[in-house]
DRENMIDO-845062 format. One record per residue (C-alpha): x, y, z; residue number from 1. Coordinates in Angstrom, 1 decimal. Layout:
<atoms>
u,v,w,k
X,Y,Z,NUM;
...
</atoms>
This chain:
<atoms>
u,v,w,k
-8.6,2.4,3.4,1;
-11.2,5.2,2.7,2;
-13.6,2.0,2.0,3;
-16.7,4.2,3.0,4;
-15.9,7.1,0.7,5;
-15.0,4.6,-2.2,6;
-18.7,3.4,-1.9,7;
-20.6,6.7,-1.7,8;
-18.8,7.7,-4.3,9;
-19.1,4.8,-6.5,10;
-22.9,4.4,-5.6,11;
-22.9,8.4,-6.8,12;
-21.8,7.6,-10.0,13;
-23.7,4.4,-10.5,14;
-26.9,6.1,-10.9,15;
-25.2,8.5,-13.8,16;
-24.9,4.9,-16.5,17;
-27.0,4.3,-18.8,18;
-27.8,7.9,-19.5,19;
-27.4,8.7,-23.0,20;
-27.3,12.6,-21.8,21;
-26.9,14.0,-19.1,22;
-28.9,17.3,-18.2,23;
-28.2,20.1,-15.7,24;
-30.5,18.5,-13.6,25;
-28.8,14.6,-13.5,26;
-25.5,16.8,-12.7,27;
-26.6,18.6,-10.0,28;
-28.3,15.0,-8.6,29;
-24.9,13.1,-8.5,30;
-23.0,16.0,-7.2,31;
-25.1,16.1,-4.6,32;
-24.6,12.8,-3.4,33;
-20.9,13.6,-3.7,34;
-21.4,16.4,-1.5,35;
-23.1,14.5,1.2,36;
-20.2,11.3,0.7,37;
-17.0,14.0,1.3,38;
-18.9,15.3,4.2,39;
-19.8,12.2,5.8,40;
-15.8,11.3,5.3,41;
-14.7,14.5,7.7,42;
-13.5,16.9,4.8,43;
-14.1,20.5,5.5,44;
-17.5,22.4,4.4,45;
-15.7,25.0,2.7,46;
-13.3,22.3,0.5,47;
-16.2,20.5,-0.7,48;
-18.2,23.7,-1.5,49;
-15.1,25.3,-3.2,50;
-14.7,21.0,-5.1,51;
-18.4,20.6,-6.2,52;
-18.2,23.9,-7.6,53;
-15.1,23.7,-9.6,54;
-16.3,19.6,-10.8,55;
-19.9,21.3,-11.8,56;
-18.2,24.0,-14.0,57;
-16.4,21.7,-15.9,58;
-18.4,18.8,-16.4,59;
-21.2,21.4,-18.3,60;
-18.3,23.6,-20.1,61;
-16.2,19.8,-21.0,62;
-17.3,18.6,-24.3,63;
-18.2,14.6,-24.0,64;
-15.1,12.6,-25.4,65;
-15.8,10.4,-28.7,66;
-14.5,7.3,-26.8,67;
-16.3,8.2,-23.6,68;
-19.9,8.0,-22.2,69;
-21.3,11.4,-20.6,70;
-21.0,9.4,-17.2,71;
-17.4,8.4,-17.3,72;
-16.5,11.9,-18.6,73;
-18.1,13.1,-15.1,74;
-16.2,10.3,-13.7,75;
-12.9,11.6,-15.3,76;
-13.5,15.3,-13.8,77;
-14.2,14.1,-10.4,78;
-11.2,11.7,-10.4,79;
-8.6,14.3,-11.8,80;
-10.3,17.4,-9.0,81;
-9.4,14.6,-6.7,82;
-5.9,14.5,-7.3,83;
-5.9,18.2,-7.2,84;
-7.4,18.1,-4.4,85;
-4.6,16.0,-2.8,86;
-2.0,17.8,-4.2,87;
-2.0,16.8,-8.1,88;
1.4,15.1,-8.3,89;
3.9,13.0,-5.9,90;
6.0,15.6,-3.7,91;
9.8,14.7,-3.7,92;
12.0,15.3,-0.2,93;
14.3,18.4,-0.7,94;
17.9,16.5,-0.7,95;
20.8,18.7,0.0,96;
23.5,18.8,-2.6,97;
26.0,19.0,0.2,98;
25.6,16.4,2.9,99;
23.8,15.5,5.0,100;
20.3,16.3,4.4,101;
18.8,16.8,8.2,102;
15.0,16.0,7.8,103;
12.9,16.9,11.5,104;
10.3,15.1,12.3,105;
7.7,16.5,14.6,106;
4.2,16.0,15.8,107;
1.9,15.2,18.4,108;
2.3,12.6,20.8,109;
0.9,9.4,19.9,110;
1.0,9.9,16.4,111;
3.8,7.5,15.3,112;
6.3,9.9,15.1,113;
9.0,7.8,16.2,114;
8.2,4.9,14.5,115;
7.9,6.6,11.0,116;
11.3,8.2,11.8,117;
12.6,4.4,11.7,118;
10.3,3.4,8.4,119;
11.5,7.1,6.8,120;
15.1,5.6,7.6,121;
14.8,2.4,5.8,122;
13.2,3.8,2.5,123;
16.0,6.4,2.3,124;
18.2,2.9,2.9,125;
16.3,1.3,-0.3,126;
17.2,4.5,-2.5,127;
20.9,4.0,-1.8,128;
21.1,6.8,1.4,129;
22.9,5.9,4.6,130;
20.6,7.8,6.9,131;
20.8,7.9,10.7,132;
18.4,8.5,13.1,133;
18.3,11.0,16.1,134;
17.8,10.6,19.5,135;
16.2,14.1,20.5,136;
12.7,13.1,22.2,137;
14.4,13.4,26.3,138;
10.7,13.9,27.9,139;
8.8,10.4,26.8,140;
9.9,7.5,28.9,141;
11.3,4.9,26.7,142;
11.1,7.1,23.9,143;
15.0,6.8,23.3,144;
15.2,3.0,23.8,145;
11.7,2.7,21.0,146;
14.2,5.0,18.6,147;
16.5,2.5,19.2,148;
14.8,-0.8,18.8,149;
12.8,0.8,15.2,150;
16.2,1.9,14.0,151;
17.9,-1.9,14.6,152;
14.6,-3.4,12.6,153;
15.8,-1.0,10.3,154;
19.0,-1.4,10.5,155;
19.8,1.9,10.9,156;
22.5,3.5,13.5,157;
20.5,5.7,16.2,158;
22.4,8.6,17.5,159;
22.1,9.2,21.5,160;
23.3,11.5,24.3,161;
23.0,10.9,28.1,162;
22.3,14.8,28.4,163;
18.7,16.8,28.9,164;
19.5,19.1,26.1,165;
17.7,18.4,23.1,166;
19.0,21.5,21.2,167;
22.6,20.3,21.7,168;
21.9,16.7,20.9,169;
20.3,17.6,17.2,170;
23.9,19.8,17.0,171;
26.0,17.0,17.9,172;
23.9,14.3,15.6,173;
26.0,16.6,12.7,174;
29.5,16.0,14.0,175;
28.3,12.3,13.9,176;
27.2,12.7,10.5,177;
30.1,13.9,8.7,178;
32.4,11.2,11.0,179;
30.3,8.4,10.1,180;
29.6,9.8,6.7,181;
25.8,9.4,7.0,182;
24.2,11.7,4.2,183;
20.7,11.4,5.6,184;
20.1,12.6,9.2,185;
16.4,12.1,10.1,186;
15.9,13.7,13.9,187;
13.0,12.5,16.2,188;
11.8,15.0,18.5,189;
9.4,15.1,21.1,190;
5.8,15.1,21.0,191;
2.9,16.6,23.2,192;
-0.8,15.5,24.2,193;
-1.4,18.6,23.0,194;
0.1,21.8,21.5,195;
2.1,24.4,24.3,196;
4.4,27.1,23.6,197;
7.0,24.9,25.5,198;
7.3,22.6,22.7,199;
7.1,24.7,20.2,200;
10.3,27.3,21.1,201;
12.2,23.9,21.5,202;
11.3,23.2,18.2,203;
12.1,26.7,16.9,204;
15.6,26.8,18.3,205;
16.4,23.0,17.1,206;
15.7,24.4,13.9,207;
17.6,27.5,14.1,208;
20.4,24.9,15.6,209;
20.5,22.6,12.9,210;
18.8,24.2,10.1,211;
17.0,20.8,8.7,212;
16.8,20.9,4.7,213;
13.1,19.5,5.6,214;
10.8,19.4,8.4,215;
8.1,16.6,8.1,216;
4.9,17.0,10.7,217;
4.0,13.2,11.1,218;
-0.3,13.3,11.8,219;
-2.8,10.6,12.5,220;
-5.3,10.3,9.6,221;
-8.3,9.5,12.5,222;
-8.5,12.4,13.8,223;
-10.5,13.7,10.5,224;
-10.3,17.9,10.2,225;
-8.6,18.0,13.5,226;
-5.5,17.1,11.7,227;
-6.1,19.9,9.6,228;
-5.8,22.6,12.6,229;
-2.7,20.5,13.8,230;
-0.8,21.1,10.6,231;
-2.1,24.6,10.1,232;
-0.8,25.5,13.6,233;
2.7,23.6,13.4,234;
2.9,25.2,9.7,235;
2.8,28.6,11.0,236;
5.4,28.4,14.0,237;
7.7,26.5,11.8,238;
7.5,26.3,8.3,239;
6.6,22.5,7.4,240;
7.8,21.5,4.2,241;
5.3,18.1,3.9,242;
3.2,15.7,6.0,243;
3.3,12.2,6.8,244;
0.0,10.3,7.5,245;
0.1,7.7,9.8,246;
-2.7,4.8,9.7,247;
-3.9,5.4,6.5,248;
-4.9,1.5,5.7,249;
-7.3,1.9,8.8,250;
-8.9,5.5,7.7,251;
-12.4,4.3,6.6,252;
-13.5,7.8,5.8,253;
-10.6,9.9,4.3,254;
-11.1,13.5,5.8,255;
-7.8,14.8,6.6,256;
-6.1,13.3,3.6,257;
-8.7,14.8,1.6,258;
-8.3,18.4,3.4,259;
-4.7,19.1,4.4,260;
-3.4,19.7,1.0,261;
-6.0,22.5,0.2,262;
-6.2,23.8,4.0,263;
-2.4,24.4,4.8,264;
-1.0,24.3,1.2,265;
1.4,21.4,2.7,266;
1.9,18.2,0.6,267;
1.1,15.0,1.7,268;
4.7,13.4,0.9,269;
4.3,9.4,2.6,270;
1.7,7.3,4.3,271;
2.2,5.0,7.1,272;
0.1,1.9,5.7,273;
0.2,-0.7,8.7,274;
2.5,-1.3,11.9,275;
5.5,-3.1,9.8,276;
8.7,-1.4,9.4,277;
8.4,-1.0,5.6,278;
5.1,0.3,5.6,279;
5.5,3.5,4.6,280;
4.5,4.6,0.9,281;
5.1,7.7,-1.1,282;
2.3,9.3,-1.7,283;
0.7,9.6,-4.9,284;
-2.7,11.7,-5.3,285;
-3.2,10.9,-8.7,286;
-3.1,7.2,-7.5,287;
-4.7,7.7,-4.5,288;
-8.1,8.8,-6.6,289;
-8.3,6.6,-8.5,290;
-8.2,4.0,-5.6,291;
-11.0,6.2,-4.2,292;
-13.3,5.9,-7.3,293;
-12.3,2.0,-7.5,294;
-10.5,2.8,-10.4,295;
-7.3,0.5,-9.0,296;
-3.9,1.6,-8.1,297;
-2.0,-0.6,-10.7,298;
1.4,1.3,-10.6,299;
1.9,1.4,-7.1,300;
1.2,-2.6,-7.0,301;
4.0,-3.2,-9.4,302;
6.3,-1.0,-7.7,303;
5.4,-2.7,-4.3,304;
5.8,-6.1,-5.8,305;
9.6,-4.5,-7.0,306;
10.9,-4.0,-4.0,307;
9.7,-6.8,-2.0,308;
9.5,-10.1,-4.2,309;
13.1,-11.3,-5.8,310;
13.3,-11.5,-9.4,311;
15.9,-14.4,-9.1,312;
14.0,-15.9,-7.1,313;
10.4,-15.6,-8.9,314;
12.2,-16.8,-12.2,315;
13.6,-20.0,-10.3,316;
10.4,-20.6,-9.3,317;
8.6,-20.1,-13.0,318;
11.0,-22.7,-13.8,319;
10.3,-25.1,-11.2,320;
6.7,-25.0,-12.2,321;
7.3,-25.4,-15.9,322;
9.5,-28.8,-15.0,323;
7.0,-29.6,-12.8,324;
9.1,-29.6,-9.6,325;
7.5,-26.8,-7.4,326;
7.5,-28.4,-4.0,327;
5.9,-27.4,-0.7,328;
8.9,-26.0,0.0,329;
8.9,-23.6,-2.8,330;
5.3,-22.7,-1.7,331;
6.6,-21.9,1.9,332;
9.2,-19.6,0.1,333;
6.6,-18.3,-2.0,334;
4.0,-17.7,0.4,335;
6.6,-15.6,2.4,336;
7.6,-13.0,-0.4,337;
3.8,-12.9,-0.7,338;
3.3,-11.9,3.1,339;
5.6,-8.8,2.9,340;
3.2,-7.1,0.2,341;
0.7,-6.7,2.9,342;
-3.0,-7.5,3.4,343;
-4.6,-8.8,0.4,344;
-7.5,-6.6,0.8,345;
-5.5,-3.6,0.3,346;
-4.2,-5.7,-3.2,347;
-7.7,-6.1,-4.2,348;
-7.9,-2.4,-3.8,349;
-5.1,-1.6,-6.4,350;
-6.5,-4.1,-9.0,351;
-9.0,-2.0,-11.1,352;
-12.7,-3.9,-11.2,353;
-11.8,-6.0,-8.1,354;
-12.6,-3.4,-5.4,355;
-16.3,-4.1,-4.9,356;
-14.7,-7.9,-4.3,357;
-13.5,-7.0,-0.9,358;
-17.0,-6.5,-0.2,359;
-18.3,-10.1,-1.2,360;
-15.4,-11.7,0.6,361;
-15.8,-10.1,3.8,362;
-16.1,-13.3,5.5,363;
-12.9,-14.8,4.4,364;
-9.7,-13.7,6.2,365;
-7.5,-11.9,3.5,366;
-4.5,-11.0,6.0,367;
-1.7,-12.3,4.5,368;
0.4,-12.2,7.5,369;
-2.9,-13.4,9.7,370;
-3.5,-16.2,11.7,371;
-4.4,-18.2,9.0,372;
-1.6,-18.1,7.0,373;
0.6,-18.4,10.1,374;
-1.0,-21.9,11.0,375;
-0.1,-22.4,7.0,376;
3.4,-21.8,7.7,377;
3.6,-23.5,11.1,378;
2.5,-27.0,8.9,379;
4.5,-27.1,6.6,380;
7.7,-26.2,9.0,381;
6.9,-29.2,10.8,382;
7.4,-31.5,8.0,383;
10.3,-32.9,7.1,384;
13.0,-31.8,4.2,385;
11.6,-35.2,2.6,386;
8.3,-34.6,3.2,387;
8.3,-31.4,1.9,388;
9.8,-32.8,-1.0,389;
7.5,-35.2,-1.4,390;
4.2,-35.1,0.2,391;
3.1,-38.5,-1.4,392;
5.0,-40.1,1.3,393;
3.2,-38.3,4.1,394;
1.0,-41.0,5.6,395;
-1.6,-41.1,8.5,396;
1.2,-41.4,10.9,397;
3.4,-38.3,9.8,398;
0.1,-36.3,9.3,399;
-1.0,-36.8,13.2,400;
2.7,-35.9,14.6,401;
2.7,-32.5,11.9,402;
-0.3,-31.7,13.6,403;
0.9,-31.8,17.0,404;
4.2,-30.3,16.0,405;
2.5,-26.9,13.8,406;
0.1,-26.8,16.9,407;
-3.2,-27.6,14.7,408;
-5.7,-30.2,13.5,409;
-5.0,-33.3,11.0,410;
-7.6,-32.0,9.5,411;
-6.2,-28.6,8.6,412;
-3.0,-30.5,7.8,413;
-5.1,-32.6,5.2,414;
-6.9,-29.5,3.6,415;
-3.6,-27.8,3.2,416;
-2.1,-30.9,1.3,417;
-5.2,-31.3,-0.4,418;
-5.1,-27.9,-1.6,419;
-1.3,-27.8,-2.4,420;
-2.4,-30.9,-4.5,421;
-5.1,-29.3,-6.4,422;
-3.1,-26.4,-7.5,423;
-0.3,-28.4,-8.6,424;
-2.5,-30.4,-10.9,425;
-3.9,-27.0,-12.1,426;
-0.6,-25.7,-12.9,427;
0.1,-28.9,-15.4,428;
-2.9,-28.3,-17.0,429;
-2.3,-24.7,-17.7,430;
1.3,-25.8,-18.6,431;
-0.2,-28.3,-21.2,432;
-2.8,-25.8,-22.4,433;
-0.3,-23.2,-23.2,434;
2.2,-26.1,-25.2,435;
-0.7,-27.1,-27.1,436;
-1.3,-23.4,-28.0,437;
1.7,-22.4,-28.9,438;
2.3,-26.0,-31.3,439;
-1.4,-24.9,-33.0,440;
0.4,-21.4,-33.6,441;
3.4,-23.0,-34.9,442;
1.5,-25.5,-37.4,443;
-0.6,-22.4,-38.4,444;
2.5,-20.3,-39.4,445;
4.1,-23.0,-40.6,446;
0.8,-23.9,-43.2,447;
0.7,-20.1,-44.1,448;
4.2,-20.1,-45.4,449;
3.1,-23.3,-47.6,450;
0.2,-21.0,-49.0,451;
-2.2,-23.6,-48.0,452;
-4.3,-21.7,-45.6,453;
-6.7,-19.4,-47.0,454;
-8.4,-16.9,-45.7,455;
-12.3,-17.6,-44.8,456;
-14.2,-18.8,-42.2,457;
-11.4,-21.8,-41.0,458;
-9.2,-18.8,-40.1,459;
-9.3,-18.7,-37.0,460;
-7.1,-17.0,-34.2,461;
-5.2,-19.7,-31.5,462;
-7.5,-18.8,-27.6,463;
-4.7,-19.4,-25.2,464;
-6.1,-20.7,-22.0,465;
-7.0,-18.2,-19.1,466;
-6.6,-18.5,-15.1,467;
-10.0,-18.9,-13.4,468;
-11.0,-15.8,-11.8,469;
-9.7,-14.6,-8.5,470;
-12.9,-14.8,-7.0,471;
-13.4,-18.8,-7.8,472;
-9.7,-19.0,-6.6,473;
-10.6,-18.0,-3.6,474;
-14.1,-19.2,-3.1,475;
-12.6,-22.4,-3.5,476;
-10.7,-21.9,-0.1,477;
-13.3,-22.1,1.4,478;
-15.0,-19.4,4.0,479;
-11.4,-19.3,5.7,480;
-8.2,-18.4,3.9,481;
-6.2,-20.7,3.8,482;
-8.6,-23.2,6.1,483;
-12.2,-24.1,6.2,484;
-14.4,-24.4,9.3,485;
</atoms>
């Protein structure tokens, strides 16, 4: 996500360290190249005129902060214009006091309109809604039974009609509201290749029909400043109250998440990061800049490890670990809380200093829900409850029929045992490590009651062991994650 803006930007900046000063001159230098990298991401001349100006003001009128250097006070300007840029802070849904809230959803064809209806659905369902979805696309073939199949992943009730009346079918989705007593009604309506008058007076009178507490206008991120003119001219005919941007993870350049804000004055209130059902994130602009300058995105990684990995289930686990009883079962369980945060290069991303990693370890598969890890899964399925238990017992034999079973190589079955092995014995030694630590910290509190430690050179502070960086972690997989060639 916005990987090429990150590193024109970044490379920018790079050439500002080490100066003790900065002049007009070195200014005017990096803001240039910032110039060119928003440009060459698709974001409108007239934005990034209106940005370099408003970045160049303040970073000669900003005095240089004691605990700062002159180029991270740059650094600082450029990353909080950013998230003004964007929209400055995290727009929240208008939810009706009196329910149900009706959100609309409309858009283009092709957009993934529908499908972020469904994921809309399920993150009201996380917040403690019971929201419905709305049958009202009747044009699309197979656009009712999609609505339908999305809303059961979600498991979420989808409202239909057998009638051609879209208009009447948003009307009736509120009698099946207040019957059902859904408070969140989240209508899908339907798209065009492009944008007619047709669709638009449908939209207009669902509106009037219905009058929806929010209307959302879902928009592909790679269409660049094209999505700008789509929102502009849905804006005006209806009033949109926010955006969703769909295929964000893929957007390499940026443009239209970096223009929509300041072209239509319309917030950008979720963004549809990859095809699963709970992809879809609230948007956060002061986040998403700092991502940008690979600056990390540390919040948003907590809150996604939240809602997808079990606390219950993670403190079992630290338990089994510290008996010494984590089996390759436990890593199976492990390994599939792990999948639903999402690609690990996206993790990287959020993890301030590791972004420029991605780049070194582009020829190791970081999709957590890849082939890769599949095959890893498929192993470890075909053992045994025993075996899994136990993997000293797994001999020659058993390691030939896993193989065959998990549809893959003894040798891949042998690395992956291998491996498992190696981190167990890792996870020992860190155990002792810390033990030994914390008995040197007890003995040392425990002389300095006595009064027999003095203070001088012998005084020294207890190093608790560290984990070995990510990067040896995963170099040590090998130039496949989880197998080597």
């Amino acid at each position: 996500m916005f990987e090429d803006l990150s590193q024109n930007l970044q490379e920018a900046f790079r050439k500002l360290r080490g100066h003790g000063k900065l002049t007009d001159e070195d200014i005017t230098k990096a803001l240039k190249d910032v110039r060119m990298a928003l440009l060459s991401a698709d974001v409108n001349y007239k934005i990034v005129r209106d940005f370099e100006k408003a970045v160049k003001e303040l970073a000669l009128g900003t005095e240089i902060l004691s605990h700062l250097t002159p180029a991270q006070s740059v650094i600082k300007i450029v990353d909080e214009e950013l998230a003004q840029l964007m929209g400055g802070k995290a727009a929240k849904l208008n939810i009706s006091s009196h329910p149900p809230t009706v959100i609309l959803m409309v858009g283009l064809q092709g957009s993934g309109k529908t499908t972020s209806a469904a994921k809309l659905a399920l993150l009201m369902k996380r917040q403690g809604k019971r929201p419905a979805l709305v049958a009202a696309d009747i044009y699309r073939p197979a656009a009712i039974k999609q609505l339908q199949v999305v809303g059961e992943q979600a498991e979420v009730p989808v409202f239909t009609e057998d009638i051609k009346d879209a208009v009447q079918i948003a009307k009736d989705s509120l009698t099946f509201a207040n019957k059902h007593a859904r408070d969140v009604l989240i209508i899908d309506t339907a798209g065009r290749l492009q944008i007619d008058e047709k669709l638009m007076q449908e939209l207009k009178d669902i509106k009037a029909a219905v009058n929806p507490h929010e209307i959302l206008l879902v928009v592909d991120s790679m269409i660049g400043q094209e999505a700008v003119n789509v929102a502009e001219t849905f804006h005006g005919a209806l009033g949109v109250n926010g955006i969703i941007l769909t295929k964000l993870d893929g957007d390499a350049r940026g443009g239209a998440a970096l223009s929509i804000k300041a072209a239509t004055g319309c917030p950008i209130k979720f963004v549809g990061m990859g095809e699963k059902i709970e992809a879809l994130e609230i948007f956060h602009p002061d986040r998403m800049a700092s991502r940008i300058l690979g600056m990390g995105d540390v919040l948003s990684l907590i809150e996604k490890a939240q809602s997808t990995i079990d606390a219950k289930t993670a403190e079992k686990m630290v338990k089994k670990i510290k008996s010494d009883e984590f089996t390759l079962q436990d890593f199976l369980e492990q390994l599939q809380q792990v999948k639903k945060l999402g690609s690990l290069n996206d993790l990287l991303g959020m993890v301030p200093g590791l972004g420029g990693l991605r780049k070194k370890l582009s020829g190791v598969d970081l999709d957590l829900d890849g082939k890769e890890v599949k095959h890893m899964e498929a192993i470890i399925l075909s053992m045994t409850p025993k075996e899994r238990a136990d993997t000293s017992i797994i001999d020659a034999k058993r390691r030939k029929r896993i193989a065959l079973g998990s549809g893959t190589k003894v040798a891949d079955v042998n690395k992956l045992l291998k491996q498992f092995d190696e981190m167990r014995k890792m996870m020992r030694k860190l155990r002792a490590g810390q033990v030994q630590a914390q008995q040197q910290q007890a003995a040392k509190k425990s002389k300095t009651k006595k009064g027999k430690l003095k203070k001088g050179k012998n005084n020294t502070k207890v190093k608790m062991p560290t984990l070995p960086s990510l990067g040896g972690l995963l170099g040590s997989l090998g130039s496949k994650f989880p197998f080597g060639k």
